[in-house]
C-alpha positions as CSV (number, residue, x, y, z in Angstrom):
1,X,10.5,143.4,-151.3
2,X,12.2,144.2,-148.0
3,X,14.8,141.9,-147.0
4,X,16.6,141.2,-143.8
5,X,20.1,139.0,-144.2
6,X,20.5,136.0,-142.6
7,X,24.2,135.8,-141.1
8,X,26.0,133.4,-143.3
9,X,24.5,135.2,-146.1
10,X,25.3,138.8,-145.6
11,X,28.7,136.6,-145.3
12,X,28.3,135.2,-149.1
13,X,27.3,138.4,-150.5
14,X,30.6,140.1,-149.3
15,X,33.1,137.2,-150.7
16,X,31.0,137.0,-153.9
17,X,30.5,133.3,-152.6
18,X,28.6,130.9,-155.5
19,X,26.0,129.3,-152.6
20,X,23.9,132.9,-153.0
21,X,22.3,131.9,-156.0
22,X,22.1,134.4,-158.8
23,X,18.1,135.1,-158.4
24,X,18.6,136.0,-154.7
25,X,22.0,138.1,-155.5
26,X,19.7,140.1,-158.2
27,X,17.0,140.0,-155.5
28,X,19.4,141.9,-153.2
29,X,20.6,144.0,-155.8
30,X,16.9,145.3,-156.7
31,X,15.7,146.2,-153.7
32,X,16.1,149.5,-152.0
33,X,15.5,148.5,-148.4
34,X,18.3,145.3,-147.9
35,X,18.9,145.0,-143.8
36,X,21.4,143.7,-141.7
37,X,20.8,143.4,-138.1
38,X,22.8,144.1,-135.1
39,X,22.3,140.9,-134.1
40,X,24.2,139.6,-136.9
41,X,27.3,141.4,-136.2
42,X,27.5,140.2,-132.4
43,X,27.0,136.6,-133.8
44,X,30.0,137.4,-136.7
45,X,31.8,138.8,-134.1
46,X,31.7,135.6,-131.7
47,X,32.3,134.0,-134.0
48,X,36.0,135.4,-135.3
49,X,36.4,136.2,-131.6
50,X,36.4,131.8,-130.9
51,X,38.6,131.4,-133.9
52,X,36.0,130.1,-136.0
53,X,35.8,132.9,-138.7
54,X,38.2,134.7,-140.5
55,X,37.1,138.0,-141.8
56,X,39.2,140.4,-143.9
57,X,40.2,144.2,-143.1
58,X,37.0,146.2,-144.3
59,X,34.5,143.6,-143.5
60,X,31.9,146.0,-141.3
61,X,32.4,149.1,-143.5
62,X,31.5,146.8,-146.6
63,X,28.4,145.3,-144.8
64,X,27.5,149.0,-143.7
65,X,27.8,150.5,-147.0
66,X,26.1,147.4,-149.0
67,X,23.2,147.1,-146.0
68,X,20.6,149.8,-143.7
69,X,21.9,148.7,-139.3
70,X,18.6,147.2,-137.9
71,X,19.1,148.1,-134.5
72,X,17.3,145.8,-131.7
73,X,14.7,146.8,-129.8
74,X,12.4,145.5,-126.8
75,X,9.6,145.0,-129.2
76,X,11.7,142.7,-131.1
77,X,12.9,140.9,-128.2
78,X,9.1,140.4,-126.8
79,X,8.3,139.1,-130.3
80,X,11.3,136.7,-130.0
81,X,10.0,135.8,-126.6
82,X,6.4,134.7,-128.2
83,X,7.7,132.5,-131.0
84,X,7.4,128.5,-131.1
85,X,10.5,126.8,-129.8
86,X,10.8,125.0,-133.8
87,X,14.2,126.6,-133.6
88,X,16.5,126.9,-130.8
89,X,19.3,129.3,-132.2
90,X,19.6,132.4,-130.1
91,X,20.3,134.2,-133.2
92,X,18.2,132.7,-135.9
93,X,15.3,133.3,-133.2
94,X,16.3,137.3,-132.7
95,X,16.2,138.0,-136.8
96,X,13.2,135.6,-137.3
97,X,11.7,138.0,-134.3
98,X,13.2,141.1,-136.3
99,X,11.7,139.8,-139.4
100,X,7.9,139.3,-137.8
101,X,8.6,142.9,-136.3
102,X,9.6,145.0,-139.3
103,X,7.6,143.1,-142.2
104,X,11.0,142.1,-143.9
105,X,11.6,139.3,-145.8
106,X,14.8,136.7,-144.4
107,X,17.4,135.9,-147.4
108,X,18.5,132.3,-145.9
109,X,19.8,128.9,-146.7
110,X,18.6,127.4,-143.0
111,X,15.2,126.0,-144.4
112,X,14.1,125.4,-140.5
113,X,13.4,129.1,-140.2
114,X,10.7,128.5,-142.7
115,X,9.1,126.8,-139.5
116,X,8.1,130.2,-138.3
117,X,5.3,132.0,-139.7
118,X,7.6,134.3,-141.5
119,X,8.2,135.0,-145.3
120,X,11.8,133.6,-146.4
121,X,13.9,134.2,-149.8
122,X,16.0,130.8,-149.9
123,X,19.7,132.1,-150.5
């Protein structure tokens, strides 16, 4: 299975946090193709940026080594473009776009995205 990280999780995995439940964590684990996209790191990054995330020294080096860059491109954005408005999240719209794009899989706890015609792993 090729999965693409939802924010928040690519967030658990780093602090070992218990809401990734063990069968997703060994999901991760197992597969060879685990993504994080670009689009996550801007949103993390707005994120500390307004105060409302701390992250510790390390943090992108750890998500690089752990997880394969999923750069952005205009075919994602058109995808993005074409999707139901079921979800209005800028962010959750662009990997759910990714995801449609690439074939991946979305490790998530945000159920909603499972509103989209995309394949989710629940985190």
């Amino acid at each position: 299975m090729r999965l693409l990280l939802d924010t928040h999780v690519a967030i658990w995995w780093l602090d070992g946090d218990r809401r990734l439940s063990d069968t997703t964590r060994s999901a991760i684990e197992a597969t060879d193709e685990a993504y994080l996209s670009v689009v996550s790191l801007w949103e993390i990054f707005i994120k500390q940026d307004l105060g409302r995330l701390d992250l510790p020294a390390g943090f992108t080096d750890a998500l690089r080594d752990d997880f394969a860059d999923l750069p952005l491109t205009v075919d994602h954005v058109l995808a993005g473009r074409a999707l139901s408005m079921v979800h209005r999240d800028p962010f959750d719209r662009m990997l759910v776009a990714q995801a449609v794009a690439e074939g991946l899989t979305i490790v998530t706890a945000d159920r909603a995205l499972a509103d989209f015609q995309v394949s989710v792993l629940p985190a």
